[in-house]
C-alpha positions as CSV (number, residue, x, y, z in Angstrom):
1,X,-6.8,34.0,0.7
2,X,-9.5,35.2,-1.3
3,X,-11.5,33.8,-3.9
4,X,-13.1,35.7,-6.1
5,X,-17.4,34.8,-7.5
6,X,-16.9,32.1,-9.9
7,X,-17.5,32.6,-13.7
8,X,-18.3,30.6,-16.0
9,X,-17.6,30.9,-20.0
10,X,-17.7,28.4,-23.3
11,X,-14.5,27.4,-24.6
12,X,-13.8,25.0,-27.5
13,X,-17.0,22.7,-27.0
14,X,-16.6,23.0,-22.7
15,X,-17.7,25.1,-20.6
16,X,-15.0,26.7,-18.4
17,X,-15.5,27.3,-14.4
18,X,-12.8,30.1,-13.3
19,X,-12.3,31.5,-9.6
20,X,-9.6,34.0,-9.6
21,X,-7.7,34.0,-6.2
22,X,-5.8,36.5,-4.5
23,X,-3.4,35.5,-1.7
24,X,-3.5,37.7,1.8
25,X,-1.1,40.2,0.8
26,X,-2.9,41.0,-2.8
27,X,-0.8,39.2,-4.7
28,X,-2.6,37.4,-7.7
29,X,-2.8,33.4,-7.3
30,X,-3.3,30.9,-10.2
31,X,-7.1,30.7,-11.0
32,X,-9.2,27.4,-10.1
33,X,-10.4,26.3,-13.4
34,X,-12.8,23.5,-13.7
35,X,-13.7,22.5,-17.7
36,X,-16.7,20.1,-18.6
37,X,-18.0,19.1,-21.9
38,X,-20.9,20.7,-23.0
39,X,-22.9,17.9,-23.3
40,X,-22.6,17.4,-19.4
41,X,-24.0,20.9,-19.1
42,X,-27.0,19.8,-17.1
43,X,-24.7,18.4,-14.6
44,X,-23.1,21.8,-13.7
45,X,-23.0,23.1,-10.5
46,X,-21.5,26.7,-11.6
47,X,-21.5,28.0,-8.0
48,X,-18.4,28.5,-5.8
49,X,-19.8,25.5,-3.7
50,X,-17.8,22.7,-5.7
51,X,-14.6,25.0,-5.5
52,X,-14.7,25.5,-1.1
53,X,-13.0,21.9,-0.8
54,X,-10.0,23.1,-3.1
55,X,-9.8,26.1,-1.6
56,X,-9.7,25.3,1.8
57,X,-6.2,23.1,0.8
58,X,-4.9,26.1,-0.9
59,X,-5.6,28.4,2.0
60,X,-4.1,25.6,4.3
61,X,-1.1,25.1,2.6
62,X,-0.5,28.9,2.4
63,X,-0.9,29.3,6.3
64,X,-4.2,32.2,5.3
65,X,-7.5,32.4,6.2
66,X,-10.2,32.1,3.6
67,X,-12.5,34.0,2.2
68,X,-15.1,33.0,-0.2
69,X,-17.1,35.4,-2.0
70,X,-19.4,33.5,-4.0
71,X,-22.6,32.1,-3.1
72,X,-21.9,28.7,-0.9
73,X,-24.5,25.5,-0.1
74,X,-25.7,26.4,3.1
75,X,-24.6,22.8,4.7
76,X,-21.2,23.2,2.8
77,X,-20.3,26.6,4.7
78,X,-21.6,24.8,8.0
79,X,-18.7,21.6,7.2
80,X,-16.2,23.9,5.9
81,X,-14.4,25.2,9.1
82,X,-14.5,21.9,11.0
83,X,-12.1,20.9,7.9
84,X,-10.2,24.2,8.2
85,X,-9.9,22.8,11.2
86,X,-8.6,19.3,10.5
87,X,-6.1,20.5,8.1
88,X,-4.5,22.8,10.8
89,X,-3.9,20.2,13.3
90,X,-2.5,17.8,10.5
91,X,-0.4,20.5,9.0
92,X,0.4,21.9,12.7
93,X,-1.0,25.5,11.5
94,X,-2.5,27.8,14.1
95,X,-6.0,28.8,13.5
96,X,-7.4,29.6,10.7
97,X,-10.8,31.2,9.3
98,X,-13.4,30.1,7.3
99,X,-15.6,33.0,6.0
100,X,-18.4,32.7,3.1
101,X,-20.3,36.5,2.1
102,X,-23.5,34.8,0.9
103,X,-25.1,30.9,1.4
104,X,-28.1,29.5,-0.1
105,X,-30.3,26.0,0.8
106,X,-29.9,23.6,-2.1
107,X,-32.8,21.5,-2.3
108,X,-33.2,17.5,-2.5
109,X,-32.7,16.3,-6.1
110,X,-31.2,13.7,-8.3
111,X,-31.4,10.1,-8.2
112,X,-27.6,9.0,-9.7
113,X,-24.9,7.7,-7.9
114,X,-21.2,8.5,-9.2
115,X,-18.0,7.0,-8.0
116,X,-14.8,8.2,-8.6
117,X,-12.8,5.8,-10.5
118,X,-9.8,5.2,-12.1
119,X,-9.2,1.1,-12.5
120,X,-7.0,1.0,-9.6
121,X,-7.3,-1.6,-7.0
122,X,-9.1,0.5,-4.6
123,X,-12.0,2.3,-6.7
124,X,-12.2,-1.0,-8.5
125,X,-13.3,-3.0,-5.0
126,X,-15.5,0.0,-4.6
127,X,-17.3,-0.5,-8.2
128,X,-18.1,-3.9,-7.3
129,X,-19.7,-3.2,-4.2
130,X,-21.7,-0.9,-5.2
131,X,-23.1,-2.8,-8.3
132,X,-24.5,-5.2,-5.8
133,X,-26.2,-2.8,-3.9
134,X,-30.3,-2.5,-4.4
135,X,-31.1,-0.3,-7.2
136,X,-31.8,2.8,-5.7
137,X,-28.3,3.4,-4.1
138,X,-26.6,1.2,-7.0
139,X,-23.9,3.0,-9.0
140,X,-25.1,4.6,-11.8
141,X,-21.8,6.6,-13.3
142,X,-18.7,6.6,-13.2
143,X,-16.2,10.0,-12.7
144,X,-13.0,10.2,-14.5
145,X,-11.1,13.2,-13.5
146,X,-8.6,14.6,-16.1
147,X,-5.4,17.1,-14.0
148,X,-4.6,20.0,-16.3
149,X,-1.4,18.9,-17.7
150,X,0.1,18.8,-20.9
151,X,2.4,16.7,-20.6
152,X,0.6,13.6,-19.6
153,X,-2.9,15.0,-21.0
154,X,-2.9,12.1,-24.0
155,X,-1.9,9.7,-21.6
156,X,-5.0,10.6,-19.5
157,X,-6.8,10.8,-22.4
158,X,-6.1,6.8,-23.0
159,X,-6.4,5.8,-19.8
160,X,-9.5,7.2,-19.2
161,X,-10.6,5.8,-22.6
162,X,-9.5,2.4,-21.1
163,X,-12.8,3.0,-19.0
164,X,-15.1,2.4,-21.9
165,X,-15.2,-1.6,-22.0
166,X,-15.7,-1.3,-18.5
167,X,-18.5,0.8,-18.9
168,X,-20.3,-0.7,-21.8
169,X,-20.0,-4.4,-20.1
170,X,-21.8,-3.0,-16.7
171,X,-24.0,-0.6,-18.1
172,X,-22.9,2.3,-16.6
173,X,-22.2,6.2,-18.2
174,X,-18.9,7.9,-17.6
175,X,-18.4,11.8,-16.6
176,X,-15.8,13.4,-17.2
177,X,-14.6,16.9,-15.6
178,X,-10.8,18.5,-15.9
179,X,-9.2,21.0,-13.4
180,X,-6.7,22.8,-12.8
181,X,-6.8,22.3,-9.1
182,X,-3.0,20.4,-9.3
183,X,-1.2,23.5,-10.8
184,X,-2.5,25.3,-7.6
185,X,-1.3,23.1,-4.8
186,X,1.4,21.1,-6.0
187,X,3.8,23.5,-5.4
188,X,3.1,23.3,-1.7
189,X,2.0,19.4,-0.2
190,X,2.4,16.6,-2.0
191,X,-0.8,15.1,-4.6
192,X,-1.7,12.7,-1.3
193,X,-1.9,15.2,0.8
194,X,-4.4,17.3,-0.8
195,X,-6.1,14.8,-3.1
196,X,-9.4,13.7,-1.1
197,X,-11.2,17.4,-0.8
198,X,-9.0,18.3,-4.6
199,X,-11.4,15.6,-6.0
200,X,-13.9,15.9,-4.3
201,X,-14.6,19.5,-5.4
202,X,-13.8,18.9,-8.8
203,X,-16.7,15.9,-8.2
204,X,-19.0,18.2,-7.2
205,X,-18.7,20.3,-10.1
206,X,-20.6,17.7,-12.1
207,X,-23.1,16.7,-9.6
208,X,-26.1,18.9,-10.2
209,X,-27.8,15.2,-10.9
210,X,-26.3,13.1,-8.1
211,X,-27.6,12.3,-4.9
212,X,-24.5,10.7,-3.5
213,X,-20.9,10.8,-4.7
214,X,-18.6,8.0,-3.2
215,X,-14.5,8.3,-3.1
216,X,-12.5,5.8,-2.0
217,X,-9.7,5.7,0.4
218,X,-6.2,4.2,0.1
219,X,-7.1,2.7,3.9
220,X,-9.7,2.2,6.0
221,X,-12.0,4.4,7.5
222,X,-11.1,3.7,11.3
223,X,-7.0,4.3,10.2
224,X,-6.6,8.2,9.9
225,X,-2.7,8.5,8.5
226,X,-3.1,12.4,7.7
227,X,-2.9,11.4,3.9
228,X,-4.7,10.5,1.0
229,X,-9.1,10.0,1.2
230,X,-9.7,10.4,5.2
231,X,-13.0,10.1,6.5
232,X,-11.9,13.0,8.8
233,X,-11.8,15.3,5.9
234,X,-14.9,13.5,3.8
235,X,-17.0,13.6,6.2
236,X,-18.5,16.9,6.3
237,X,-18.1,17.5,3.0
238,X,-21.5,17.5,1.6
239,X,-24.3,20.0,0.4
240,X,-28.1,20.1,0.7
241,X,-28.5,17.7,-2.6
242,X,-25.5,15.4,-2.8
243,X,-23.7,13.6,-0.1
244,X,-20.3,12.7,-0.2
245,X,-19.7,9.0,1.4
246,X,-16.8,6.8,2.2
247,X,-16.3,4.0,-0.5
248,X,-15.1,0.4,0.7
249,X,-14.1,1.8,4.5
250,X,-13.9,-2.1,6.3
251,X,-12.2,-3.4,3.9
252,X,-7.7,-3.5,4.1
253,X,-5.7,-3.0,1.0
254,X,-5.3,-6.6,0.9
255,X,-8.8,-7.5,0.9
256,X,-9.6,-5.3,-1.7
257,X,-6.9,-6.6,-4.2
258,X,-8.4,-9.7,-2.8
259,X,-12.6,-8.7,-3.6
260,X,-11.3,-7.7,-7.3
261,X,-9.6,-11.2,-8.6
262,X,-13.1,-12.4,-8.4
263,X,-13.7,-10.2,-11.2
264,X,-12.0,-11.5,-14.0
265,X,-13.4,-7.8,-15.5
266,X,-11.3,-5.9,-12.8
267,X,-8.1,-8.1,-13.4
268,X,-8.3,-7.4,-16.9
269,X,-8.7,-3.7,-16.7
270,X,-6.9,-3.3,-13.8
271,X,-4.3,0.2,-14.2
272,X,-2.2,1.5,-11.3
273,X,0.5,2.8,-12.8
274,X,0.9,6.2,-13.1
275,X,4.4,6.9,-12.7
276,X,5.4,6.7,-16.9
277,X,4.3,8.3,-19.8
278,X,2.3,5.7,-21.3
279,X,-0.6,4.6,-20.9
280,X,-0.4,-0.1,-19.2
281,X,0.9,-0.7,-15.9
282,X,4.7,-0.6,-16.5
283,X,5.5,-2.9,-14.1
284,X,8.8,-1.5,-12.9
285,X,7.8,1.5,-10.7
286,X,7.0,1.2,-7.0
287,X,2.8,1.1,-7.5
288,X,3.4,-1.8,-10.3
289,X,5.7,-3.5,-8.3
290,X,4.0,-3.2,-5.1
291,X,0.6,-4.3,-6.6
292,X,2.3,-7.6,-8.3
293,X,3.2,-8.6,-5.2
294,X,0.1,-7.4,-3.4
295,X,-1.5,-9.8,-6.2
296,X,1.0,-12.6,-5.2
297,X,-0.1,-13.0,-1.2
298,X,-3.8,-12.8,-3.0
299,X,-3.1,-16.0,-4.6
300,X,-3.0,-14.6,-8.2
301,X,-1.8,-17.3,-10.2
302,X,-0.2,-15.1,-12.6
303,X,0.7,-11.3,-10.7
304,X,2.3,-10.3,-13.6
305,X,-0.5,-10.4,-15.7
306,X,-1.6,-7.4,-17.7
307,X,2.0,-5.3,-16.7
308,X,4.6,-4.5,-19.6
309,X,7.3,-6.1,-17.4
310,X,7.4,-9.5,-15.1
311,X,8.4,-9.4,-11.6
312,X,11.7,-8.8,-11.2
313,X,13.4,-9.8,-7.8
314,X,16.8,-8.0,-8.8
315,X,14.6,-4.7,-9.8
316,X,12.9,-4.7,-6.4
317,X,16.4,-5.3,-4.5
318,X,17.9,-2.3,-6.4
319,X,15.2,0.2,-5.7
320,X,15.7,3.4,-3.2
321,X,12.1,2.7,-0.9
322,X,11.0,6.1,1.2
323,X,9.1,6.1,4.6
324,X,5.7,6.2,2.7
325,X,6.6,2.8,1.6
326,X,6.5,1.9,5.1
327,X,2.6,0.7,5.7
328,X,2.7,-2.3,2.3
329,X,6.2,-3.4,3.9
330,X,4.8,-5.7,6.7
331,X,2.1,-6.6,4.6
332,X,4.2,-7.6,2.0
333,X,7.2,-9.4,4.3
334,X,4.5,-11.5,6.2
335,X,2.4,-12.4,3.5
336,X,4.1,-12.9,0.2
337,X,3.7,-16.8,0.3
338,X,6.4,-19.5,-0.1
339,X,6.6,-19.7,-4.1
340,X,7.8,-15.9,-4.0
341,X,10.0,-16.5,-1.3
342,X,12.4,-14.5,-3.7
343,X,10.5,-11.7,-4.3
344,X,9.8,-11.6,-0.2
345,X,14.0,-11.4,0.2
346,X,14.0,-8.6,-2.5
347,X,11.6,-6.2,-0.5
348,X,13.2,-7.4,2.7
349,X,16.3,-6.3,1.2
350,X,15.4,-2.6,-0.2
351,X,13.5,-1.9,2.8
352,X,16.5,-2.8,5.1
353,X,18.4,-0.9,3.3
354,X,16.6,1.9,3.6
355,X,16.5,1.5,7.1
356,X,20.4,1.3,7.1
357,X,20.0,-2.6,8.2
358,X,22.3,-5.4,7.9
359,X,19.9,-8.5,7.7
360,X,22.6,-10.8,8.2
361,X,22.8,-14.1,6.8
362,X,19.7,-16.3,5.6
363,X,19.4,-20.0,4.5
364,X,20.2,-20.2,0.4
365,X,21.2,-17.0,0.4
366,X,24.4,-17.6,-1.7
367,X,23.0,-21.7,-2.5
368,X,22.9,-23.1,-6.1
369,X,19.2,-22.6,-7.8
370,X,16.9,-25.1,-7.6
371,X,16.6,-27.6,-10.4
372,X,13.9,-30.2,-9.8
373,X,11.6,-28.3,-7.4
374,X,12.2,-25.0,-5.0
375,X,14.9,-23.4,-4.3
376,X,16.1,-23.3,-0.7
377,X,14.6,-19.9,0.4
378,X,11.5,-21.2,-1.1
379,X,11.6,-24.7,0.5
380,X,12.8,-23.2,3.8
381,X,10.3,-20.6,4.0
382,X,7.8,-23.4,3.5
383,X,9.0,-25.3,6.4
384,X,8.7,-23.0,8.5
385,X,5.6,-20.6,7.5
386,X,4.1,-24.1,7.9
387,X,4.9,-24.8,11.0
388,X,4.5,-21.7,12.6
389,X,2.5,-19.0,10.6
390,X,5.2,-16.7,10.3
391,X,7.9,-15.9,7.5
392,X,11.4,-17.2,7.4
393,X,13.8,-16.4,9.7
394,X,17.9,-15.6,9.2
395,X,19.8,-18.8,9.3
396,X,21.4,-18.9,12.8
397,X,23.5,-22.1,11.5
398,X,24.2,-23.4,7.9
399,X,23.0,-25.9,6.2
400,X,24.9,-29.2,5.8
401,X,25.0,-32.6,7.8
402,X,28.1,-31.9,9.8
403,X,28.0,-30.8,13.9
404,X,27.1,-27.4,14.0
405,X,24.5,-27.4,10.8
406,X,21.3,-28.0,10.3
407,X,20.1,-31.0,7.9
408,X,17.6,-30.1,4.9
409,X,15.1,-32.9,4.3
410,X,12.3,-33.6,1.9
411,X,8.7,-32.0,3.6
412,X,6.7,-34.8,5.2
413,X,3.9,-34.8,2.6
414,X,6.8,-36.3,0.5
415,X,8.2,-39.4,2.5
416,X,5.6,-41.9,0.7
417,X,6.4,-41.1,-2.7
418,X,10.3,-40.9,-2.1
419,X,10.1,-44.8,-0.9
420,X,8.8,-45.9,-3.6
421,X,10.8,-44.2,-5.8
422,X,13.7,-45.4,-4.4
423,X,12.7,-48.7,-4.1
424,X,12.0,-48.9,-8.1
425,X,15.7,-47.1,-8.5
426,X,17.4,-50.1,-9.3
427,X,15.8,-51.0,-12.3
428,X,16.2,-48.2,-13.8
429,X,18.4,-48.3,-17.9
430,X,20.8,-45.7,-16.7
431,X,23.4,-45.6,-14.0
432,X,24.2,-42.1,-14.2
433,X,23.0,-38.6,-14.5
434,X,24.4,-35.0,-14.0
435,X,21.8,-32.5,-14.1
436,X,23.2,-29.4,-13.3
437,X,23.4,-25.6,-13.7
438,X,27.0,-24.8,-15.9
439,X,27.0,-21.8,-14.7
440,X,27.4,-20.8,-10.7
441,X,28.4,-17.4,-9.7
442,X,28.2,-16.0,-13.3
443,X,31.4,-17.3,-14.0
444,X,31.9,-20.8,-16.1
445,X,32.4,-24.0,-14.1
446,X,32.8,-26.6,-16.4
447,X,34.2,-29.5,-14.5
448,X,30.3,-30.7,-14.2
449,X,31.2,-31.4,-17.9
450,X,34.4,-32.8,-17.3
451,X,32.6,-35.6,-14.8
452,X,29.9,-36.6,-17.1
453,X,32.9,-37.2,-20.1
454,X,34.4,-39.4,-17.3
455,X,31.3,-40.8,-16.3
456,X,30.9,-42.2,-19.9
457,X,33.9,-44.0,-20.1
458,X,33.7,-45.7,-17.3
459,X,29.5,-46.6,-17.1
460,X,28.5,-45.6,-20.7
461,X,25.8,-43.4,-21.6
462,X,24.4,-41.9,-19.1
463,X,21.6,-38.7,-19.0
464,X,23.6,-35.1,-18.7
465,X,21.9,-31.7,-18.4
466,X,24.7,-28.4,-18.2
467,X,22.7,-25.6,-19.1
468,X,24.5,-22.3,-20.0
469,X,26.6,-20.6,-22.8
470,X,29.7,-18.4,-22.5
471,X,28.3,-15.5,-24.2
472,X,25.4,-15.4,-22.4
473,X,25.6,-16.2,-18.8
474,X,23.3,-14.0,-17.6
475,X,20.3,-15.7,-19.3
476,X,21.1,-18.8,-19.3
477,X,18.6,-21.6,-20.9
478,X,16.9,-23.7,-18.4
479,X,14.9,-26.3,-18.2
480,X,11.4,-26.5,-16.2
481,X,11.5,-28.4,-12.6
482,X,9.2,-31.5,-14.4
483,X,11.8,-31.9,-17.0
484,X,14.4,-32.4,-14.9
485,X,12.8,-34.5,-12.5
486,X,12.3,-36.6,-15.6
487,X,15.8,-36.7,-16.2
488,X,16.3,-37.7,-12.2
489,X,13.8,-40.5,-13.1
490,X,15.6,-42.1,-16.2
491,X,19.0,-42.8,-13.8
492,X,20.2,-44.8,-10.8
493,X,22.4,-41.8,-9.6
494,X,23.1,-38.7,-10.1
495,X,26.5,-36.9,-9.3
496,X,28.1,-33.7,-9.2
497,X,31.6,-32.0,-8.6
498,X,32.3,-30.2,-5.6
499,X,35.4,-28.3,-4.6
500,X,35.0,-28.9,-0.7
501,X,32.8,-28.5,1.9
502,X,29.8,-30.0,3.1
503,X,27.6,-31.7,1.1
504,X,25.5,-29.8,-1.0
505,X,22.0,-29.6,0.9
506,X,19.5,-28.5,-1.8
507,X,21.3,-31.5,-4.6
508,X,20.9,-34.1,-1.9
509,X,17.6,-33.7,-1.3
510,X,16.7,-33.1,-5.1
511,X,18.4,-36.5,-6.0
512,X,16.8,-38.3,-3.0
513,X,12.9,-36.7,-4.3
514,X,13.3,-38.6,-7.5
515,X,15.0,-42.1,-6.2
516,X,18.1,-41.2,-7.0
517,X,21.6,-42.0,-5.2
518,X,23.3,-38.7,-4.4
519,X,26.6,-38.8,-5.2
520,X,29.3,-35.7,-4.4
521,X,32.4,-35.7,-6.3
522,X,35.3,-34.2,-4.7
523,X,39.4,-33.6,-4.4
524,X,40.9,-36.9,-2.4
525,X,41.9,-34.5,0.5
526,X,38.4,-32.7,0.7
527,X,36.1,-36.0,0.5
528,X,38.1,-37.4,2.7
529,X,37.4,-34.6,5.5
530,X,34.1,-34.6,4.6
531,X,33.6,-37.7,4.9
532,X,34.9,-38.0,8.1
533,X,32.8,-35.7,9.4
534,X,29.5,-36.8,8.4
535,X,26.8,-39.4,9.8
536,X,27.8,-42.8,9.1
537,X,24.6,-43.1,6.6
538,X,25.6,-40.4,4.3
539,X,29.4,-41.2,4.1
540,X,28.8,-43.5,1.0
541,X,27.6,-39.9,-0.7
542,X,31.3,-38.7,-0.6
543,X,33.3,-39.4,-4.3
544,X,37.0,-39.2,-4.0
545,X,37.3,-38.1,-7.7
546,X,40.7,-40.9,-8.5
547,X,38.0,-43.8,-7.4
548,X,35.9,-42.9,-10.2
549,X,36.8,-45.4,-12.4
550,X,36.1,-48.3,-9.3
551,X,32.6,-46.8,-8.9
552,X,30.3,-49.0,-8.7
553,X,27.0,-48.2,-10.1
554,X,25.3,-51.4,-10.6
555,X,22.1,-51.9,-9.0
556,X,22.7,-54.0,-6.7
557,X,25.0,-51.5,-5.4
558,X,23.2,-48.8,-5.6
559,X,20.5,-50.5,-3.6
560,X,22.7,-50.9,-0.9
561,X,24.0,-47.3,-0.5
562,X,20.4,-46.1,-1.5
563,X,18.4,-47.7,1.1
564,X,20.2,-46.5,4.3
565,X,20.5,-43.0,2.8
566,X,16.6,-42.7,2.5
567,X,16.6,-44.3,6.1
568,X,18.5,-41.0,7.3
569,X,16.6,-38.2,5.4
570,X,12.9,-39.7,6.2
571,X,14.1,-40.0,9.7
572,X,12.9,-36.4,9.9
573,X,11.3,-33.3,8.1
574,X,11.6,-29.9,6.5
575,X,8.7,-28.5,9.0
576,X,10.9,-30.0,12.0
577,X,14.7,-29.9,11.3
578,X,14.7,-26.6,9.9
579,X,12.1,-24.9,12.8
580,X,14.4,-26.3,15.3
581,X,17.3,-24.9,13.9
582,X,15.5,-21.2,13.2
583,X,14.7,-21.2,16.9
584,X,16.7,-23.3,19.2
């Protein structure tokens, strides 16, 4: 490939660099055109230096040798065929040349600093680095780089004008440069393949008045993945008056989301997204979605924050995840904490699927939500990541208290609190309470209703909770977990209807939290099964649903049935029962 001496004319208030290119055979290529405003004029390097790192991807990804005939930096033409070189053996080309007609020694000058930066995660932990650095090698602007694109050429424009509170807050001066650099190597390797020396020579257009230009990588410096800003490729890229350097290169992806949410500045601005055509974080494509939950293992108390959409379990579950999701997926599976246990499934889910991997069954999987604190897969994966570091594992037996299961109990932290709770349960004004979800399953159960109209006649008023309407089961209202503990609080019991099986785990526990006598309601047949099968201690949980009316609910009574329950469930924990069962 061939590039011809770059020239350089004025075009509606820019000035316009343009390098024709001819492929091997003759054949005319699509020019490299860089634009920059006017009013960076003095910033223009308008020799075929700042085009070599372009042009060595387009001669790569075209399998030619290339040919440069404009006058090159003397130390740029000495880095250029080590890169050649690097490209091949990524790329599996054979070798290829690197010839310049005419090089030239650029002297020492400049005293700026300019960092690439778009208000992503990466550049972002970058900026704040280098703003503590002494002044001399402090960052002094800040390089937006606009793709020559009309289709998403407004939302550049916004994007980049989202740079300006950024820049007025930190004192810094933004320069901007356009190219056309995408048009001529898209067609071949993908934007991360080609972006490090594609931006880097588009930097260098503008850096007549820099002494060191800084990109950042998407990893590392020590992890060379063949994509994206390498230090293998940035490296020699340099010429005799500005240096090209490594931003960030010790620190992982997630210490750098990590180093930004101690800038309440970098959370605020923080834009990622690039996948729509608007300008915000959208919150639904893989970057948004990945980022959230990157924000999520950093301890963000709000990951959503500042994207058009909140995180969406179901969203993540349903999406189609490619090998270059690979390196954020064991990040992501071993670090999303307990309270996004949910969220952890989700990508677990996609990313076994994608994989063509059945993940078998896990605790809660197909449990009722949570009312008055975590849900299982929350509370489980607290158990165990607390006891052993390490996320949750499949269930290899269900829950439940009959042989063959494995018991859920409150966590240990909880045992003090829960015995006085209890204790005071007695006194309490109401007998009775069903707090429940009306809806399971997306389809109407309303024989939770149908107890509490029983309960009344037989014990009086008592404290009921059935959120969920017909006509809108998929949203249905619900109360926060405080609220309904409060409604726990206010009543000596608290029952529920149950078809058969074993007793529900996750209502047991819930009831037993707040003092309350958990109380299963069931068919005569299935309670008395259950009943038979359970620990002596818990067989006073089991209703047979034609005693109700001889149910006694006094306090006295529900002292005695209370006390030997609590007995049972403090006899243990969360962190043991449920780590023995994940790995006996």
């Amino acid at each position: 490939m061939r590039a011809r001496p770059p020239i350089t004319r004025v075009e509606a208030g820019h000035l316009v660099v343009r390098t024709a290119l001819e492929a091997a055979d003759g054949t005319e290529l699509p020019p490299l055109e860089v634009r920059v405003p006017i009013a960076q004029a003095d910033r223009l390097d308008p020799t075929a230096t700042p085009g070599v790192p372009a042009l060595l991807v387009a001669a790569a990804v075209r399998g030619e040798d290339l040919h440069v005939e404009g006058p090159v930096d003397a130390r740029m033409a000495a880095g250029a065929p080590g890169i050649m070189a690097v490209l091949a053996d990524w790329w599996g080309l054979g070798p290829r040349t690197v010839t310049v007609d005419e090089t030239y020694a650029t002297p020492p000058g400049g005293d700026d600093v300019g960092l690439f930066f778009s208000r992503g995660v990466d550049s972002w932990s970058t900026l704040l680095d280098l703003l503590d650095e002494p002044p001399g090698d402090r960052v002094t602007h800040l390089l937006a780089v606009f793709h020559a694109d009309d289709v998403r050429r407004v939302v550049q424009t916004e994007v980049i004008a989202g740079h300006r509170p950024v820049l007025d807050e930190l004192g810094l001066e933004l320069v901007t440069v356009e190219t056309s650099v995408r048009q001529l190597l898209d067609p071949y390797r993908r934007w991360i393949d080609t972006a490090a020396l594609a931006l880097t020579g588009t930097g260098l257009q503008v850096a007549a008045g820099f002494r060191r230009l800084v990109l950042t990588g998407d990893h590392p410096a020590d992890v060379h993945a063949r994509t994206g800003i390498d230090s293998h490729l940035i490296g020699p890229l340099r010429t005799g008056r500005t240096e090209v350097v490594l931003g960030n290169p010790g620190r992982t992806r997630g210490q750098r989301i990590a180093h930004l949410l101690g800038s309440p500045l970098a959370r605020r601005s923080l834009q990622v997204c690039w996948a729509g055509l608007t300008t915000g974080n959208c919150g639904r494509c893989g970057k948004c979605l990945i980022t959230m939950a990157e924000l999520a293992i950093a301890g963000d108390p709000d990951p959503a924050a500042g994207f058009d959409a909140p995180i969406d379990p179901d969203h993540v579950r349903a999406m189609t995840l490619g090998p270059e999701m690979g390196p954020f997926m064991t990040p992501i599976l071993e670090g999303l904490p307990p309270e996004h246990e949910e969220l952890r499934r989700a990508w677990s889910d996609a990313w076994d699927r994608a994989n063509a991997v059945d993940p078998g069954a896990r605790w809660g999987d197909d449990a009722p939500p949570g009312l008055s604190g975590p849900g299982l897969p929350t509370r489980v994966a607290a158990a165990i990541r607390a006891t052993t570091g390490q996320p949750v594992a499949p269930a290899p037996a269900p829950l439940g208290w009959r042989d063959g299961t494995v018991p859920l109990r409150p966590a240990h932290d909880r045992h003090d609190e829960i015995r006085a709770l209890a204790d005071a349960a007695p006194d309490r004004a109401r007998a009775w309470a069903v707090v429940e979800h009306h809806i399971r399953g997306e389809a109407r159960d309303g024989r939770q209703a149908d107890l509490a109209v029983a309960l009344a006649g037989v014990h009086g008023p008592g404290v009921v909770y059935l959120p969920g309407i017909l006509w809108d089961h998929l949203a249905p209202p619900v109360l926060d977990p405080g609220a309904v503990q409060r409604l726990l609080r206010a009543a000596r019991a608290r029952l529920w209807w149950r078809e058969g099986g074993d007793l529900e785990p996750l209502r047991v526990v819930e009831a037993i939290e707040q003092g309350c006598l958990p109380l299963q309601v069931m068919p005569s047949a299935a309670a008395r099964e259950l009943a038979r099968d359970l620990p002596p201690a818990l067989t006073g949980l089991v209703v047979d649903a034609a005693t109700l009316p001889d149910l006694d609910l006094a306090p006295a009574a529900v002292a005695t049935r209370l006390g030997p329950v609590v007995d049972h469930l403090l006899a243990g924990s969360a962190e043991h029962d449920l780590l023995v069962g994940a790995y006996q």
